[in-house]
Residue, then its C-alpha position, 0 to 999 in steps of 0.5 A: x193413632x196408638x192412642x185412638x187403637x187402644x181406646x176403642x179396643x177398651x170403650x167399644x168391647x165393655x160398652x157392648x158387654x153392657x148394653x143392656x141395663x136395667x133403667x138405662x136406655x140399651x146402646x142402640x146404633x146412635x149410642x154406638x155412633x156417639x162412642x165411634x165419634x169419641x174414639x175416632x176424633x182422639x187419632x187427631x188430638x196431636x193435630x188440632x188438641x182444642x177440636x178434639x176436646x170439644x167434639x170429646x166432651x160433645x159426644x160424652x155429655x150426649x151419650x149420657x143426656x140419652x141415658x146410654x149405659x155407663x162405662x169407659x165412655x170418659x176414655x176419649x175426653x180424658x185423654x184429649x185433656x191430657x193431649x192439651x195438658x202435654x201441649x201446654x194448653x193446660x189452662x184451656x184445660x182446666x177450662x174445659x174440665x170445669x166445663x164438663x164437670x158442670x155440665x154433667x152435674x147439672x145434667x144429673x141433678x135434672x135427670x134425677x140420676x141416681x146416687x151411684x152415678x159415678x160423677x165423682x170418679x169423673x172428676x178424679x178422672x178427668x184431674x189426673x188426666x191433666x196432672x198426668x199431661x202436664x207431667x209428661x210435657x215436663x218431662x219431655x222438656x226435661x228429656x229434651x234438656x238432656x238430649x242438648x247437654x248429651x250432644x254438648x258433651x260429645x261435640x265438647x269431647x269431640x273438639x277436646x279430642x282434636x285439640x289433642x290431636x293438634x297438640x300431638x301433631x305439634x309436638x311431633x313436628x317440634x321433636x322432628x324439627x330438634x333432632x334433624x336441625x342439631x344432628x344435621x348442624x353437626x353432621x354439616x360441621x363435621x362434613x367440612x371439617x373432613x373436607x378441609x383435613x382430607x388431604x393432609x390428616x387422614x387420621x381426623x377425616x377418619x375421626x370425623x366421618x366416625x361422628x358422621x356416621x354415629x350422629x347420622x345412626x341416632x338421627x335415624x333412631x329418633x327420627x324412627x321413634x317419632x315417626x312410629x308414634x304417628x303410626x302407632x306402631x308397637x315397636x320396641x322401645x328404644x335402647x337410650x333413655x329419653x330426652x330430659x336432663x339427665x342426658x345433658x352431659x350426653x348432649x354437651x360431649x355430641x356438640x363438643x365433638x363440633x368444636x363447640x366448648x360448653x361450660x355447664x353451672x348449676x345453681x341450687x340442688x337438682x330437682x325431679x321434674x315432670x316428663x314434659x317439662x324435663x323433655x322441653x327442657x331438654x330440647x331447649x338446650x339443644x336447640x339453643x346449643x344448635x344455634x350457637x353451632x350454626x350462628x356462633x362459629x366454633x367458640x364457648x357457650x355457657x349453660x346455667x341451670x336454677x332450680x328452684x322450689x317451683x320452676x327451673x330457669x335455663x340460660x344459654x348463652x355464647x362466650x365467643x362474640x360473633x360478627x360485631x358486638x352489636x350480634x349481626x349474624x344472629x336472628x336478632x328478633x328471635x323469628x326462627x322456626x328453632x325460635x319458635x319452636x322454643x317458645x312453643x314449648x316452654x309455652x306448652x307447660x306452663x313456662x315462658x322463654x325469650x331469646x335474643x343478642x345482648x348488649x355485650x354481644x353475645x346471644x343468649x336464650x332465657x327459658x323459665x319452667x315450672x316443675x309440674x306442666x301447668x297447661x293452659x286450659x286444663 
């Protein structure tokens, strides 16, 4: 309907300005009718663009077979071309372009119009009407591709935004997991230890319920900071470093108030690792210590600690045989929630680790990590 309004108020006015001219038959009501013909068919062109072309092109060979005066009068014609260029009918309109154009010059030719008929303005006119259609059905196709690869990218940052988000959950889940199992586990520990020395060493008691109440403190502390990253909270930041390495004499000296005596041997020179993979690092062994805590009884495990130029290698393993040599009491299969949280996050940065008895009957947790997060997918 635009298209139909903006070429009536364009034919209509300036052929009612030139209705009378000299050896030309003045614009009388049929004349009129054929340009109302034009201009109306042109508010259908998106409907039916092959009617609209012909009833176009009919009225405009007539008006110009009675010798109406000259003018616009091509408008409606021209834009049911473009109409059928833009639908991708171009070839049904280059047929209908050399159909009129032959039409009008063998009517020019009979009629012995004069030389300055404007047949060759209709020819250019009619041909920029078709590039022009074909043109814009490119573009729109175009138009069209990029709209598809805009809505690929938002649902792609979409489903990379939840990815994150999943990722995040998980991560958090893992750091809950760590703090409450190991402080618990030695919380546990020292609780019976209380229990057994409450009748005759009230000293110790006192000692152990000392441990209780700092572990118990940290564990509120951590379990504070994690949860505070759920709610985004601004909370200050928290007064001890964060997990990593370089708190692992810290975690050596929490176990060892358990009874637990750790051995720590280091191979190759200290390397700066990335935060997490220092931060994994850091969990493993705690986890790993955990579990000889709750499965080991209170023996020697031994840590060690490769560096290497691209990757650190962990290795946790009890000194102290638990029930049998062949590792009853252990979670032979490595099935464990602690287990698999392990491997989630040698996993998560690009490592691997693997954990279960030994044929000397110890049990042991191998982990390797590389210095730099290599996360699959990125």
């Amino acid at each position: 309907m635009p298209a139909a309004l903006a070429t009536a108020a364009v034919v209509l006015p300036w052929q009612a300005l030139v209705a009378h001219q000299d050896g030309v038959r003045p614009l009388d009501a049929a004349g009129y009718g054929l340009l109302v013909v034009g201009v109306v068919a042109v508010a259908f062109r998106r409907h039916t663009p092959r009617t609209v072309c012909i009833v176009t092109a009919l009225s405009l060979i007539t008006y110009l077979a009675l010798r109406y005066p000259q003018g616009p009068v091509p408008l409606p014609t021209g834009v049911a071309l473009f109409t059928l260029a833009e639908t991708g009918q171009g070839a049904l309109g280059l047929a209908a372009w050399v159909g009129v154009i032959g039409v009008l010059s063998a009517m020019s030719a009979a009629k012995g119009y004069p030389t300055s008929h404007p047949l060759l303005g209709e020819v250019m006119f009619f041909g920029a009407s078709l590039i022009l259609g074909g043109a814009a059905r490119s573009l729109r196709a175009r138009l069209a591709e990029v709209r598809m690869w805009a809505q690929e990218v938002e649902r792609t940052r979409d489903e990379e935004a939840r990815r994150r988000v999943d990722a995040e959950r998980l991560r958090i889940a893992r750091d809950l997991h760590d703090v409450i199992a190991h402080n618990i586990s030695l919380i546990n520990i020292h609780a019976r230890v209380a229990s057994r020395l409450l009748a005759d060493n009230q000293e110790q008691v006192a000692a152990a319920l000392d441990i209780i109440k700092d572990t118990s403190k940290e564990t509120l502390r951590e379990l504070r900071t994690t949860v505070g990253a759920l709610r985004d909270a601004d909370e200050k930041a928290p007064r001890t470093p964060p997990p990593g390495l370089a708190r692992l004499d810290e975690l050596v000296e929490t176990v060892s108030t358990a009874g637990l005596r750790v051995e720590v041997v280091q191979e190759g020179e200290t390397r700066t690792l990335a935060p997490d993979v220092d931060v994994a690092a850091y969990r493993i062994l705690q986890e790993a210590l955990t579990n000889v805590l709750r499965h080991g009884g209170r023996g020697q495990a031994e840590i060690r600690l490769g560096y290497g130029d691209e990757e650190v290698a962990i290795r946790v393993a009890n000194v102290v045989a638990p029930v049998g040599a062949d590792g009853r009491g252990w979670p032979s299969e490595g099935s464990g929630s602690g287990l698999i949280g392990m491997r989630e996050r040698a996993l998560a940065v690009g490592g691997q680790c693997t954990a279960g008895p030994q044929p000397d009957g110890r049990y042991q947790v191998s982990a390797r990590l590389p210095l730099a997060p290599s996360r699959e997918g990125e």
